[in-house]
C-alpha positions as CSV (number, residue, x, y, z in Angstrom):
1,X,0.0,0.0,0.0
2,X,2.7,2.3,0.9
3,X,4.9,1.3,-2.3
4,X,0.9,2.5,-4.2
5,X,1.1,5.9,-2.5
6,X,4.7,6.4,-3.2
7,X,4.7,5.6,-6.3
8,X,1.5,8.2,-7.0
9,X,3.3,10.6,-5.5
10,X,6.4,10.3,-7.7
11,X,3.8,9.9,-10.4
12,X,2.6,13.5,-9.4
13,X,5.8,15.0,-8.9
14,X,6.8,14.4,-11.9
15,X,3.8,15.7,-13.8
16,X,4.2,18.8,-11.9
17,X,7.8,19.5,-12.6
18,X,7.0,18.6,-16.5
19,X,4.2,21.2,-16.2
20,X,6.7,23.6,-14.8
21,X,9.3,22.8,-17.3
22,X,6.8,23.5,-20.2
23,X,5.5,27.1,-18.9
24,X,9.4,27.9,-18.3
25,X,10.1,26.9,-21.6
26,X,6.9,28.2,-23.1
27,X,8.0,32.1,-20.9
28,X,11.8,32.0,-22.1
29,X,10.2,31.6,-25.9
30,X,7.8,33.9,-25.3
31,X,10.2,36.5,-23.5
32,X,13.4,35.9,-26.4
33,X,11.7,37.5,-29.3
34,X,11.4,40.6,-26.8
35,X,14.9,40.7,-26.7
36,X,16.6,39.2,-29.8
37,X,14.9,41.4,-32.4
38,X,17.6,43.6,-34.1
39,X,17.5,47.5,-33.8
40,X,16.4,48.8,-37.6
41,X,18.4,50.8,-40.0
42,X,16.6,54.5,-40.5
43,X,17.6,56.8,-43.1
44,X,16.6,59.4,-41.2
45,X,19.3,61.8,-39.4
46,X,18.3,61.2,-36.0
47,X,15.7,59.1,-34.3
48,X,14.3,58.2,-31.0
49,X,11.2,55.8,-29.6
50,X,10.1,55.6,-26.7
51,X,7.1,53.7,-24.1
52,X,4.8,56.2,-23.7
53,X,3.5,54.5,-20.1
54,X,6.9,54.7,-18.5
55,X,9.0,57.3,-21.0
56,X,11.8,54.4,-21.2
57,X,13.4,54.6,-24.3
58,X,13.4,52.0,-26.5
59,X,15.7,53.2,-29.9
60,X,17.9,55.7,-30.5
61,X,19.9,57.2,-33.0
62,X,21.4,60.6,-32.9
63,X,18.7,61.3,-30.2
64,X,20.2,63.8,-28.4
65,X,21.5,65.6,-31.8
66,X,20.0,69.3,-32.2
67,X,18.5,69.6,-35.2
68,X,16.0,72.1,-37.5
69,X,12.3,71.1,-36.3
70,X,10.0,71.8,-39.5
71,X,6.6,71.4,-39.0
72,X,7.1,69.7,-35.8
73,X,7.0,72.8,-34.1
74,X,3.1,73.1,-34.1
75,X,3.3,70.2,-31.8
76,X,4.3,72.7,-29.4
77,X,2.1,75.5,-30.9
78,X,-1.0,73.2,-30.5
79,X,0.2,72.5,-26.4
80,X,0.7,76.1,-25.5
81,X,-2.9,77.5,-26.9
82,X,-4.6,74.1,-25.0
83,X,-2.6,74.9,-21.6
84,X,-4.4,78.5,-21.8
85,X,-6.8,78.9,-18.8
86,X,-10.1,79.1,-19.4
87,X,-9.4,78.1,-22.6
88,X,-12.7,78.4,-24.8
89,X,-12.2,76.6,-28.0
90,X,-15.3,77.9,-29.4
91,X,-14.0,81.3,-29.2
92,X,-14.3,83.2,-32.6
93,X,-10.4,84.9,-34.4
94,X,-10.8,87.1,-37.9
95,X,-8.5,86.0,-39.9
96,X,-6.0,88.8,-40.7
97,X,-4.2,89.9,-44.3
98,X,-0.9,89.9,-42.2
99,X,-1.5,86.1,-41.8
100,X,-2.2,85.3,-45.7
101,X,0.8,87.6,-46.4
102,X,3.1,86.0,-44.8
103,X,2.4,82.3,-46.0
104,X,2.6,83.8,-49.4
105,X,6.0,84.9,-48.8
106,X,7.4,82.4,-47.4
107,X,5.8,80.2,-50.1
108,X,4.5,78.3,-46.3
109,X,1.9,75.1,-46.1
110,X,-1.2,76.9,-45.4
111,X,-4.8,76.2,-43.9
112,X,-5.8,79.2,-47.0
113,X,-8.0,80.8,-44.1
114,X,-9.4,84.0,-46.0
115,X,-9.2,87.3,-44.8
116,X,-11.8,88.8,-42.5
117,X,-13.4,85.4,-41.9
118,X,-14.7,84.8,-38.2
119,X,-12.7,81.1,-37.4
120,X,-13.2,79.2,-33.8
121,X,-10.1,78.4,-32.4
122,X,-11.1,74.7,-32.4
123,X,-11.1,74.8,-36.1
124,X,-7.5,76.6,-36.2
125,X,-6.2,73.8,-34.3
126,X,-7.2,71.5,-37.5
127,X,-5.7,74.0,-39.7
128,X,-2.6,74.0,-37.4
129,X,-2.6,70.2,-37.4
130,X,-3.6,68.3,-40.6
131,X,-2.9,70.7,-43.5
132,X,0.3,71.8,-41.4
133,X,-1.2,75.8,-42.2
134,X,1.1,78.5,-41.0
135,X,-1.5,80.9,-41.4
136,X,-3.3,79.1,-38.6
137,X,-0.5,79.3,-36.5
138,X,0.1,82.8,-37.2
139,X,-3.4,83.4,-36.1
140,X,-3.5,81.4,-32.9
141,X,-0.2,82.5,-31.8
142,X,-1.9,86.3,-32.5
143,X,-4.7,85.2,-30.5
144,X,-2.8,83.9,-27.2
145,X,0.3,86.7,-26.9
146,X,0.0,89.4,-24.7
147,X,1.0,92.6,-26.1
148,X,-0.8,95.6,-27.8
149,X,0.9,94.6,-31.4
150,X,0.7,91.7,-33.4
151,X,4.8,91.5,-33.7
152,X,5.1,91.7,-29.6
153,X,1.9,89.0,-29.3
154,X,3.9,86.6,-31.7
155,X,6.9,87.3,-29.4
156,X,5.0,86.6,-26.2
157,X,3.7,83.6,-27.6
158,X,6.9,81.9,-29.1
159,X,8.3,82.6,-25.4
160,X,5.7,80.6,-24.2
161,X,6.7,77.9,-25.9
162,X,10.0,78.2,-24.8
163,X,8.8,78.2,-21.1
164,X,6.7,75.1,-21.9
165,X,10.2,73.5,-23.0
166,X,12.0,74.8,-20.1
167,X,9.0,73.2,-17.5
168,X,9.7,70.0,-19.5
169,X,13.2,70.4,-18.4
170,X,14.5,70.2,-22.1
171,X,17.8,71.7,-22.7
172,X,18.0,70.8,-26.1
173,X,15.1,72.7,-27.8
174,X,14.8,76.4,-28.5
175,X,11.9,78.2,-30.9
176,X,12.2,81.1,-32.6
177,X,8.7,80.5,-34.7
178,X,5.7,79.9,-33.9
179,X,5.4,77.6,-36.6
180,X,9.0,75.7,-37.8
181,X,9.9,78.2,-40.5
182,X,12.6,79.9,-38.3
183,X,15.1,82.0,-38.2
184,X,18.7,80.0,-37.0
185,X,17.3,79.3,-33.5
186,X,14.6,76.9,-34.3
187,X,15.8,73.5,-33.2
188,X,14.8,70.2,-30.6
189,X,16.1,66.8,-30.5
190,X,14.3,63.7,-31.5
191,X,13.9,62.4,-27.5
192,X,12.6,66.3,-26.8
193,X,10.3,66.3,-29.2
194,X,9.2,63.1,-28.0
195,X,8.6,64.4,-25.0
196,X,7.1,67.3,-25.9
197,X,4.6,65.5,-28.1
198,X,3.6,62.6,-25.3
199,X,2.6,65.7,-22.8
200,X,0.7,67.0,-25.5
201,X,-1.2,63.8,-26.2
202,X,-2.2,64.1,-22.6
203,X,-4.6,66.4,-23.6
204,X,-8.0,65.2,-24.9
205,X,-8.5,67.9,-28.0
206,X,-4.8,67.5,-29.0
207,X,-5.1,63.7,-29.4
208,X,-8.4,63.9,-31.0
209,X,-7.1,66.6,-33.4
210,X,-4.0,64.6,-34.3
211,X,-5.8,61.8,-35.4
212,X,-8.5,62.8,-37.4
213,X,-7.5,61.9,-40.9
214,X,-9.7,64.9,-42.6
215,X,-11.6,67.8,-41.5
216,X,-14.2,70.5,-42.9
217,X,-14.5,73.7,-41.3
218,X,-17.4,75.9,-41.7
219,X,-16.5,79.7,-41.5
220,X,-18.3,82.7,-40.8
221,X,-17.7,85.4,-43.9
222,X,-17.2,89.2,-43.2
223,X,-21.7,89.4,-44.5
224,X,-21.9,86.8,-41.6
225,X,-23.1,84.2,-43.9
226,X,-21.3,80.3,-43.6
227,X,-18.4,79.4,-45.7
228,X,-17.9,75.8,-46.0
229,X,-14.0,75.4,-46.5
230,X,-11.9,72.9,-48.6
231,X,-11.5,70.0,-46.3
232,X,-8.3,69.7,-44.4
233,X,-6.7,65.9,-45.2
234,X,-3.5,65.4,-42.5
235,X,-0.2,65.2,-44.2
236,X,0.7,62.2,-41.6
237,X,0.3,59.2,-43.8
238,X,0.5,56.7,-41.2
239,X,-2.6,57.3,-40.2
240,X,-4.1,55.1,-42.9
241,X,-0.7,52.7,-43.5
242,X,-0.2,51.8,-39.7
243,X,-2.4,49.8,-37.8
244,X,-3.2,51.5,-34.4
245,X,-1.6,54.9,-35.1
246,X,-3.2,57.9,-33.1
247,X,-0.4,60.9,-34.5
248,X,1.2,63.0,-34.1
249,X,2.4,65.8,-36.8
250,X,4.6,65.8,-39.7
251,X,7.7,68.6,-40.7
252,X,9.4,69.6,-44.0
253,X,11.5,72.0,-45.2
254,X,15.0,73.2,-46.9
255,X,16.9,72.6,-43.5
256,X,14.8,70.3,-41.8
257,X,14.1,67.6,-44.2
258,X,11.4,65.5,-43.7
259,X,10.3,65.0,-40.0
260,X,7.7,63.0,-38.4
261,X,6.7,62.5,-34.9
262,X,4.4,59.6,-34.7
263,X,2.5,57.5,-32.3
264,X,0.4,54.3,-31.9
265,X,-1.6,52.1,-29.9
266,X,-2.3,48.2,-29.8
267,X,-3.3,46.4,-26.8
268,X,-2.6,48.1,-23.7
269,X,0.4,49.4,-25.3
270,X,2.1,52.9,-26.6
271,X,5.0,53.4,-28.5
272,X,5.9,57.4,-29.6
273,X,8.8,58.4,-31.3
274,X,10.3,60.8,-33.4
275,X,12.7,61.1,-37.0
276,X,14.3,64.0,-37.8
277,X,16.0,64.7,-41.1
278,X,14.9,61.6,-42.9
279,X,15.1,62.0,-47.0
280,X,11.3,62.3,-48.7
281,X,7.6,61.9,-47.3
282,X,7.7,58.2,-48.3
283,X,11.0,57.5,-46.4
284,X,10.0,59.5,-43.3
285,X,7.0,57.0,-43.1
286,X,9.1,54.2,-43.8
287,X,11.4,54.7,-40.8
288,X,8.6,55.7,-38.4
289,X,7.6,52.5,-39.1
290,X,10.5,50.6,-38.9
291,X,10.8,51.8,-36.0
292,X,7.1,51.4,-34.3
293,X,7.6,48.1,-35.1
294,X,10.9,47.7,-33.4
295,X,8.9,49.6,-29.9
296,X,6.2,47.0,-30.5
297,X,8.1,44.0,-30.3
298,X,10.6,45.5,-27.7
299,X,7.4,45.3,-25.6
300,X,6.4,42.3,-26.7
């Protein structure tokens, strides 16, 4: 009898230590994929992903490197106006011929907001975002500078965006735009503007401007009657290439390249990250999602 039990005990022992053999094995094949898969080439100049839970980084390449910003910048743009207090996004700006005539001459992506027309601030935000339109930046950074001038408002404003920087304890960012087309001092980092764009996406409106992929605004004309506008489609491509993305905002231009901050969700999981200086639009999509893929399976 005693030999029986024995022997069923053995007999259970070992089932239990074959059972914890399996899920050992099963976790170290599950967990080596995590850590075996090979960092991905980028074209781009500088590049940097991180886990938007935590902000541990998961790729870099050049990502301390300062480097011209592009577009990018209305990242930051967007952030300051939605930190205002008391912020009413309903709030009504006429557009301004100082804001047409400057994306004219610097031949800038524009929203083509027309002069004298009454436009709520939500709607510049979509003009700021999708179509990448200076003129709505120029406008909303009018709209949220103190000063009695529009030159000393734009001032006030791009210094908040410093200031938001400097709170974010980011040395390696500086504006001197409100909008990317700068003048020598408009630079960030691929991990900064990381970082600038996950506390942006903390915010609700940001995150659900970033990922619409088209947008029509309805204006109120100088007679007070409604324009319906040309629809806005967002520049960021991934939107409709990469399962799960939610943003963020594309950048372009002579010094700058082609730029692209970009985020996406699956599961329970985030993974934002940044390219600077990659070498078209295609490309610059390419490496984002080299390298989302790469945060994904980092994660496992």
């Amino acid at each position: 009898m005693k030999t029986g039990i024995k022997a069923i005990r053995l007999r259970r022992a070992a089932a239990v230590a074959m059972t914890t053999g399996a899920v050992l094995a099963t976790g170290a094949l599950t967990a080596m994929p995590a850590q075996a898969v090979s960092a991905p080439s980028i074209v781009a100049k500088g590049g940097y992903v991180m886990n938007n839970a935590n902000g541990s980084s998961l790729y870099t390449k050049a990502a301390d490197t300062k480097l011209s910003t592009g577009s990018t910048t209305k990242i930051m743009t967007a952030k300051v106006v939605l930190s205002q207090k008391n912020l009413n996004l309903d709030a009504k700006v006429t557009i301004q011929k100082a804001y047409s005539d400057y994306v004219v001459k610097n031949n800038a992506s524009q929203a083509h907001l027309i002069v004298g027309d009454k436009v709520t601030v939500r709607q510049l935000l979509y003009g700021l975002m999708l179509p990448s339109g200076c003129d709505a930046a120029y406008a909303l950074a009018d709209k949220y500078g103190t000063g009695s001038t529009t030159s000393a408002r734009v001032k006030s404003f791009i210094g908040k965006m410093n200031a938001a920087a400097k709170d974010l304890k980011l040395t390696n960012t500086h504006f001197d735009s409100f909008d990317g087309i700068g003048n020598g001092k408009n630079y960030s980092t691929p991990r900064d503007l990381t970082k600038i764009a996950s506390s942006a996406m903390k915010n609700a409106n940001f995150r659900a401007v970033v990922k619409t992929k088209s947008y029509t605004a309805k204006t109120i004309t100088k007679t007070g009657s409604t324009r319906t506008m040309a629809t806005w489609t967002n520049t960021n491509t991934l939107l409709s290439s990469y399962k799960g993305a939610i943003g963020v905002k594309t950048g372009s231009g002579p010094e700058a390249k082609y730029c692209l901050v970009f985020a996406a969700t699956r599961g329970n999981k985030t993974v934002i990250g940044t390219v600077l200086a990659s070498s078209s639009i295609n490309q610059r999509a390419t490496d984002a999602t080299k390298l989302l893929n790469y945060g994904f399976a980092r994660l496992g």
